[in-house]
C-alpha positions as CSV (number, residue, x, y, z in Angstrom):
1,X,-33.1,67.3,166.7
2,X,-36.3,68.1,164.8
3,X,-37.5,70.1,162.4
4,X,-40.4,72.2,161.9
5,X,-42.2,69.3,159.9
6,X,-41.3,66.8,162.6
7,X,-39.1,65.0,161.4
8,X,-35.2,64.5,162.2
9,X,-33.1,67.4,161.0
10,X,-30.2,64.7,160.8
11,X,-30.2,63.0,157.3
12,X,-30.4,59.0,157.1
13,X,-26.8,58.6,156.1
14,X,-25.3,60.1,158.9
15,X,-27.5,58.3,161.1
16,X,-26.4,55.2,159.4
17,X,-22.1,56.3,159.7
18,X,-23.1,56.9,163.2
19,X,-25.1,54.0,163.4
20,X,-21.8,52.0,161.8
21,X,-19.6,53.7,164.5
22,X,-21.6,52.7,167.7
23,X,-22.4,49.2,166.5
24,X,-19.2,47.9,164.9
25,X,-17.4,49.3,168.5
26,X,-19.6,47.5,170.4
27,X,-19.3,44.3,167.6
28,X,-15.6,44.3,167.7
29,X,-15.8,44.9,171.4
30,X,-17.7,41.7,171.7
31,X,-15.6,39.7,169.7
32,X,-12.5,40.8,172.2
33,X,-14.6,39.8,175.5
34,X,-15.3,36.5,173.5
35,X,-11.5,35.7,172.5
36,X,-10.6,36.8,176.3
37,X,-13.2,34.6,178.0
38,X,-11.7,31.6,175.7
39,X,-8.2,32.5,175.7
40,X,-7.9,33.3,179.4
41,X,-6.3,36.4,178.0
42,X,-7.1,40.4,178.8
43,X,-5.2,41.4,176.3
44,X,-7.8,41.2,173.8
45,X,-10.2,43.3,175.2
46,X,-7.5,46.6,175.6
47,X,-7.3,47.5,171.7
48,X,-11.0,47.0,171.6
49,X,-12.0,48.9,174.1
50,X,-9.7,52.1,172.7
51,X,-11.2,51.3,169.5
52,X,-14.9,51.2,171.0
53,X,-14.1,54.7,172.9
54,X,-13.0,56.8,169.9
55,X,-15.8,55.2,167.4
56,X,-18.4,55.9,170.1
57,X,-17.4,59.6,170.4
58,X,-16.7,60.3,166.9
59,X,-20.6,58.7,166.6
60,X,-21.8,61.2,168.8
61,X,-20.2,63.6,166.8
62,X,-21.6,62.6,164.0
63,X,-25.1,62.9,165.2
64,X,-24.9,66.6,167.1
65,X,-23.4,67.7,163.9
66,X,-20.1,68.9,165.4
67,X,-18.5,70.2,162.2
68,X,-14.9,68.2,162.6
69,X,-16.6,65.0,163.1
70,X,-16.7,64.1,159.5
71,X,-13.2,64.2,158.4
72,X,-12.2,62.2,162.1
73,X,-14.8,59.8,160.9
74,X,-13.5,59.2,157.7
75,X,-10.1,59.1,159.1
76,X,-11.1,56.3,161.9
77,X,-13.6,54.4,159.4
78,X,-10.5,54.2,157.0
79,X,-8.0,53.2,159.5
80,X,-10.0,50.7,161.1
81,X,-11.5,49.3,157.9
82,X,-7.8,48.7,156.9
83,X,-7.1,46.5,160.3
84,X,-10.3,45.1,160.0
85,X,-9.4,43.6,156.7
86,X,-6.0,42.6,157.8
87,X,-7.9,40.8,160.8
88,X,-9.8,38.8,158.2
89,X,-7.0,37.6,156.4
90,X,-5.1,36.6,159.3
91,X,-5.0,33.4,161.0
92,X,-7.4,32.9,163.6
93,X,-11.2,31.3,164.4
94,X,-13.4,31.5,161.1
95,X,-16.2,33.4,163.4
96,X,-13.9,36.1,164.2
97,X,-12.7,36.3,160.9
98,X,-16.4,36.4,159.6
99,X,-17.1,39.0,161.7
100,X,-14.2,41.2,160.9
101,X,-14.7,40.7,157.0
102,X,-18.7,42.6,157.9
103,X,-17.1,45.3,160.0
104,X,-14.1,46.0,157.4
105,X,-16.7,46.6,154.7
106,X,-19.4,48.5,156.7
107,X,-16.9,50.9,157.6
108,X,-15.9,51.6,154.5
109,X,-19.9,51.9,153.7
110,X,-19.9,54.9,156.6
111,X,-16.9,56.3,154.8
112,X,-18.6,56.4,151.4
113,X,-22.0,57.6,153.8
114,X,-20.1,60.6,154.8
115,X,-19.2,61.6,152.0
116,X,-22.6,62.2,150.0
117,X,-24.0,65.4,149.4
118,X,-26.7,65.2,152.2
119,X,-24.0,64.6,154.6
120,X,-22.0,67.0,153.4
121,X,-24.3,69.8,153.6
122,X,-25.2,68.8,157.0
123,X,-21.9,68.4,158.7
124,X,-20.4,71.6,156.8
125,X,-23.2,74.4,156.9
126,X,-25.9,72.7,159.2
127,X,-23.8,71.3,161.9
128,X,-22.1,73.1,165.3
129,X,-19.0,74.5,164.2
């Protein structure tokens, strides 16, 4: 979507939420394959893969403008910066820990993203409805 000046109608911070949605699904994604491929075990690719589905449709959202969107962003960004953290302080590989800190804090950097004004305006008068 451009404007008449060329340029994207959709302002950098919701390209950066969105940007926080599609890569921290396909991070933690990664980290499940990983965890499967060395503990012989498909469970950890099931949560991930929910996890990746949702973040990569509310992403989508995000960037069409689709007015609900931002609150299920928020929502999803909170909740999973929650587990995230609680992944981090948990008991596991130090990698996967690392890894989980980064996501935990970059979704709650899309959180505080979708909530500037430029965002705002966007996603409330701009957006589909």
């Amino acid at each position: 979507m451009r404007n008449s000046t060329g340029r994207s109608a959709v302002p950098p911070e919701v390209l950066i939420a969105s940007l926080v949605a599609g890569g921290g699904a396909l991070l933690f994604l990664l980290v499940g394959v990983v965890k499967w491929q060395v503990d012989g075990d498909a469970g950890w690719v099931r949560f991930p893969l929910i996890v990746a589905v949702l973040e990569l449709v509310v992403a989508g959202g995000l960037v069409i403008g689709f007015r609900p969107a931002r609150i299920t962003a928020i929502i999803l960004f909170l909740l999973l910066g929650l587990l995230h953290l609680l992944a981090t302080l948990n008991e596991g590989p130090l990698w996967a820990r690392a890894i989980t800190g980064v996501l935990s804090a970059a979704h709650i950097y899309g959180v505080v993203l979708l909530n500037t004004a430029p965002a705002l305006t966007y996603l409330k008068r701009g957006g589909l409805r």
